[in-house]
N, C-alpha and C positions, 0 to 999 in steps of 0.2 A: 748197558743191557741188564745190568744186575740188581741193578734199582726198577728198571722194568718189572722183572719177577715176579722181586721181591711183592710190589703192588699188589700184582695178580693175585700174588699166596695169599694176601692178607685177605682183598678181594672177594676170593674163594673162599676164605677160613669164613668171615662176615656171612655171606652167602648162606652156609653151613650151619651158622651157630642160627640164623635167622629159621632155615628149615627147620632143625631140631628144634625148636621150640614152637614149631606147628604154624608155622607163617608159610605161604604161598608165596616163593620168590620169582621174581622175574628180572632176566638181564633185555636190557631195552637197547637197542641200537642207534646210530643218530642220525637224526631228520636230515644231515648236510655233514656227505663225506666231503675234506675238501686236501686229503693228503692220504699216501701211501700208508705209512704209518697208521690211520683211521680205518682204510679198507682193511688190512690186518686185522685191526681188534673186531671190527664187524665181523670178517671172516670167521673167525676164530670163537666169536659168542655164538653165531649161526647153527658153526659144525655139534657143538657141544649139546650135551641134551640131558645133560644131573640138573637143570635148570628151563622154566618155558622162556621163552624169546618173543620179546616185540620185534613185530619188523617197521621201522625207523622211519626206512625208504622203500625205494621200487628196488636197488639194489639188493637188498636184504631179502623183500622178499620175493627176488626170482633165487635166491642160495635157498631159504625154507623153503620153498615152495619144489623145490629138486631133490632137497631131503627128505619130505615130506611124503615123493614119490618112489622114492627107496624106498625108505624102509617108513612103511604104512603103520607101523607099532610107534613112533615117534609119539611124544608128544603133542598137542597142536597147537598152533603158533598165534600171535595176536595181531593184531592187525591197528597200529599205532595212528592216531589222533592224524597225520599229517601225509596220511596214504591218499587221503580227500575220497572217501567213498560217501557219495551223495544221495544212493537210492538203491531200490532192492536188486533191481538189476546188477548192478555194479556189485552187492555188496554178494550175490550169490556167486557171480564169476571169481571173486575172492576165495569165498566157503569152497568152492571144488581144487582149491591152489591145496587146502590142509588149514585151512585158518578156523580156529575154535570161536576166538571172541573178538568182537570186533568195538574199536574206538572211534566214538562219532566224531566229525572235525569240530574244533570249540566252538565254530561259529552256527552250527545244524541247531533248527529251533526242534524240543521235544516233538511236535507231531511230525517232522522230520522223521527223526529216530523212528518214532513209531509206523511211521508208513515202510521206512527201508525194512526193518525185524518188527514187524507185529508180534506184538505177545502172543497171542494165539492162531499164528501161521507164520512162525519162525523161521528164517534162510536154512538151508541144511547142506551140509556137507559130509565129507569122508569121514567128518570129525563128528559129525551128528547136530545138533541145531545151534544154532550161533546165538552165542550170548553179547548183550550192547552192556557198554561203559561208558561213563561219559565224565567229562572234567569239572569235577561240579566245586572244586574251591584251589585261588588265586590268579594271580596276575596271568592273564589269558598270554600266549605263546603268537602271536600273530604276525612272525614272518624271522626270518633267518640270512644270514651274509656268511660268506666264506673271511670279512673279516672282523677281526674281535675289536668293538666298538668303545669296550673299556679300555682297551690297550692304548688305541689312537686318542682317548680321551686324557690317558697320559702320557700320549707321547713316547710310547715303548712300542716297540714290533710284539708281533701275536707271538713268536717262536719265544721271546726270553723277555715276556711280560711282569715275571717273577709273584707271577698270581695276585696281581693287583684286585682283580674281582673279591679277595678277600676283605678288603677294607669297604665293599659294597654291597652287603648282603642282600640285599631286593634290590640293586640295580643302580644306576644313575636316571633320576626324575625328570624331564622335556615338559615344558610348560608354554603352552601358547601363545599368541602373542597379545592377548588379554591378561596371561599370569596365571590361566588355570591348569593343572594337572592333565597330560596329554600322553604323553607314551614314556617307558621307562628303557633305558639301553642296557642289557644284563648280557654281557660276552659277546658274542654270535647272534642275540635276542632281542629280534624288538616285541617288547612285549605291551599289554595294556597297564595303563596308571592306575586305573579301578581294579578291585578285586572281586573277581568274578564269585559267586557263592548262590550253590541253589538249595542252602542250608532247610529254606520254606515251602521248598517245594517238592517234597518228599510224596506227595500224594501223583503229583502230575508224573513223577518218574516212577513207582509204579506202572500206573496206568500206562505208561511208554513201551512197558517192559526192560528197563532197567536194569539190570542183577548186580554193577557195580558203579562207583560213584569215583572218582580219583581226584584226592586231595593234594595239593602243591604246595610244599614248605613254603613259612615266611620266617623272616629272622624271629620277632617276637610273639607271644601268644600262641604259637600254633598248638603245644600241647592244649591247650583250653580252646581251639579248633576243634582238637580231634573229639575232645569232650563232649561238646554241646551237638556235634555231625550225631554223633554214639546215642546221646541220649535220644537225639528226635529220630535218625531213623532204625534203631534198634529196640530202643526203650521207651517210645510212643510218649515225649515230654513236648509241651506245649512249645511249637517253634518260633512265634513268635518272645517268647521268653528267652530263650535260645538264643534267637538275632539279636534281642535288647543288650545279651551277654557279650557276645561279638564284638557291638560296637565299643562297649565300653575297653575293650582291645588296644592296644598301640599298634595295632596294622597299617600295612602301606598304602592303604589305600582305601578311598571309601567303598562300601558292598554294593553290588551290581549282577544285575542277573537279564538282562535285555536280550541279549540274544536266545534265550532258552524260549522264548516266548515271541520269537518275529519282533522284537522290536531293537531301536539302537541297543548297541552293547553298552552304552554308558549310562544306558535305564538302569534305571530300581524298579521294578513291578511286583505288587505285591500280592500274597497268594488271592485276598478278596479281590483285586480288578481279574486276573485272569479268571475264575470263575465266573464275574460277571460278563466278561466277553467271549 
């Protein structure tokens, strides 16, 4: 229990040192409680409010969504990639729960996004108009198990696995049965073998109404991720030059953006064909 704590404090302390230096923190919950112990710490990120909260699940958010109606001064809550809100309908019945911003599922193509929150007739809630995010770089998140896939990959039970996922930092790689790169196993995560990246398409996610972009660590290059994200959509630099930076990367995977655009997720489309289509 003492080494629990301690965690938390550190945790906290991280938390802390991150807001003081004028960052927006967020504790996020997870997609697939699958132990007491789990429901706790959800519990516990839920009631807390020094900090905004994703909600994970439907668990998480029927607890925000009760605090939210307590005490109306809260906070307002996020509404996490795996909630599956698919249309405005849906996304409005959220906004009236307390939920501020809402995460599109990885797989909603932008005019998706854009028809659930229109830019210029936004969902609204308690919280006032709902802001869209979306996942716009890494290994897309594409389905979850209550068991840990690394573990049984070496043969260790999930509870005293001894954090074997550290010697795997983007995952263990599934290849087809042609030899092509297919799905990656990371914990609890089947994720995609491509890296998802809508490094180029900074114009279409305006036009979406967009207001945040969420980047997903890889072992190597990511600092020079955030770099070339920064420059094209802050600092107006040619994205195509950008992407050319990219590749030259030791990423896990080749860049892909299909789904943002209605097509396979394991396209590449680039910003001239969507324009011309």
């Amino acid at each position: 229990m003492t080494s629990i704590h301690t965690e938390r404090a550190l945790e906290d302390e991280i938390c802390r040192d991150l807001a003081a230096a004028g960052k927006e923190v967020v504790l996020a919950t997870q997609a697939l409680l699958a132990s007491e112990a789990e429901l706790r710490t959800m519990r516990r990120i839920a009631a807390q409010d020094e900090f905004a909260v994703e909600a994970g699940d439907a668990s998480a958010l029927r607890l925000l969504a009760a605090e939210a109606h307590a005490r109306p001064e809260r906070r307002p809550f996020i509404l996490g990639p795996h909630i599956n809100i698919y249309n405005r309908a849906a996304l409005a019945e959220h906004a009236a729960l307390g939920a501020g911003t809402w995460v599109a599922p990885v797989e909603l193509a932008l005019d998706g996004v854009a028809a659930a929150n229109p830019p210029h007739d936004r969902v609204r809630g308690p919280a006032g108009a709902m802001a869209s995010e979306v996942f716009g770089f890494g290994r897309l998140p594409l389905a979850f198990s209550a068991r840990c896939f690394t573990a049984r990959h070496h043969r260790l039970p999930k509870d005293s696995c001894d954090f074997r996922c550290r010697g795997d930092a983007d995952g263990l790689l599934l290849a087809s049965g042609d030899g092509q790169p297919f799905l990656v196993l990371n914990g609890i995560q089947t994720q995609s073998a491509a890296v998802h990246s809508l490094l180029t398409d900074a114009g279409a996610l305006r036009a979406a109404g967009v207001a945040r972009v969420r980047l997903s660590p890889c072992a190597n290059g990511f600092a020079e991720v955030l770099r070339q994200f920064d420059a094209v959509y802050n600092g107006g630099a040619a994205a195509a030059d950008a992407l050319g930076a990219l590749r030259h990367l030791t990423l896990p995977g080749t860049l892909v953006n299909g789904f943002a655009h209605r097509r396979p997720g394991l396209n590449a489309v680039s910003a001239e064909a969507t324009t011309r289509t």
